[in-house]
C-alpha positions as CSV (number, residue, x, y, z in Angstrom):
1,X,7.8,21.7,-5.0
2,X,5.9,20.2,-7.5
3,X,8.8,19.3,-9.5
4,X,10.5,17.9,-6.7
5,X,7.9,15.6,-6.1
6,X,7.2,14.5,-9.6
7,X,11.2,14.1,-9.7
8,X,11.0,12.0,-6.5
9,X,8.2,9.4,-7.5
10,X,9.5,9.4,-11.0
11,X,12.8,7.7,-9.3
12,X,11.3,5.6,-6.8
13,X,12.0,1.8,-7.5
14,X,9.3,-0.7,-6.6
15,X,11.6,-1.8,-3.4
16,X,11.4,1.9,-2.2
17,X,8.0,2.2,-2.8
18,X,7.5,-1.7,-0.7
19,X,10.2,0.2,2.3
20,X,8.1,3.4,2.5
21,X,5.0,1.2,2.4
22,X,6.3,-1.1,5.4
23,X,7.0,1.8,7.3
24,X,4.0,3.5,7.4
25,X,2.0,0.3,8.2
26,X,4.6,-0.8,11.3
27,X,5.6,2.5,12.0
28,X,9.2,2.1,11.7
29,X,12.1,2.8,9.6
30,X,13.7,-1.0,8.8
31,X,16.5,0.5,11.4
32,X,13.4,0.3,14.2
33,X,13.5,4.4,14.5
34,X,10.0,4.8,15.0
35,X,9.0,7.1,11.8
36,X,7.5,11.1,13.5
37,X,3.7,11.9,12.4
38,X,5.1,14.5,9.9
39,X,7.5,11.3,8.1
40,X,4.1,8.8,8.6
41,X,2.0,11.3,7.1
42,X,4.5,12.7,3.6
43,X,5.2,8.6,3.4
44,X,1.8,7.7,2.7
45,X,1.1,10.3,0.1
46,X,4.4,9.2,-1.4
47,X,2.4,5.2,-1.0
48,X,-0.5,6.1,-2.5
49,X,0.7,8.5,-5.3
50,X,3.4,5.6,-6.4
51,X,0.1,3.3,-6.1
52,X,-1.9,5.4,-8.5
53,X,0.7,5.4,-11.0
54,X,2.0,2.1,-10.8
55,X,-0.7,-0.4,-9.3
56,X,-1.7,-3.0,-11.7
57,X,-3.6,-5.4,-9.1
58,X,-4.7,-3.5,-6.4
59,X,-5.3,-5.6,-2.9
60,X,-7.9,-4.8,-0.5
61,X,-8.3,-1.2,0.3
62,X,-5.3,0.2,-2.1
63,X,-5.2,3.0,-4.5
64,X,-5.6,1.5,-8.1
65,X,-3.4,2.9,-11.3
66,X,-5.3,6.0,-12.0
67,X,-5.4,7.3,-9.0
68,X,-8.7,5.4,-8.2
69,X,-9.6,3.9,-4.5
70,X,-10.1,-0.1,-5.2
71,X,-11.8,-2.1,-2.2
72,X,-12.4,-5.0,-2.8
73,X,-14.8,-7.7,-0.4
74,X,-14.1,-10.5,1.5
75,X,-15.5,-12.6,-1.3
76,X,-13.5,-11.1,-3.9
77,X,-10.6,-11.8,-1.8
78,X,-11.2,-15.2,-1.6
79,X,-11.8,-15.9,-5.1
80,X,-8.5,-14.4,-5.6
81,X,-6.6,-16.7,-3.3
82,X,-8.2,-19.3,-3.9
83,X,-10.5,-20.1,-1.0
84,X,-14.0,-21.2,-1.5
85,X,-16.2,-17.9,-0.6
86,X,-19.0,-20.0,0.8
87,X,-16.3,-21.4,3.0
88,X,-16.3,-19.7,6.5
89,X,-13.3,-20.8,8.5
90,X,-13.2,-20.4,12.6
91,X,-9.8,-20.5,14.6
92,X,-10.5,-21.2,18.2
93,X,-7.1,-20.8,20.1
């Protein structure tokens, strides 16, 4: 089992790693077949062990490479893209 799973990650490109990621955020396969609980639950371990290997520049709330967890705050964020921190925006709709 172990091998099989070391086989797997070992073969998964970045796009299957971004497909599996999608899916277990929305739900759903990119064919709109809602993903079962067992699928949505082996899919994220598959996530966050590709993540630990292979994330450089964890976002918000990712696994880092190393297998650390890596949160980051909201004024981390904003440094990062750009936006003053001190800067609170409000959207009224």
């Amino acid at each position: 089992m172990k091998e099989q799973l070391e086989a797997m990650l070992a073969s998964m490109t970045p796009e299957v790693y971004q497909r599996l990621a999608t899916a277990v955020e929305i739900g759903k396969w990119p064919d709109g077949v809602a993903l079962t609980q067992e699928q949505r639950e082996n899919c994220l371990q598959l996530v966050m062990m590709w993540q630990a290997r292979h994330n450089d520049d964890p976002q918000h709330m990712t696994i880092g490479k190393g297998g650390e967890m890596v949160m980051k705050s909201k004024k981390e964020l904003k440094e990062e893209f750009g936006i003053d921190p001190d800067v609170t925006r409000i959207h009224l709709h």
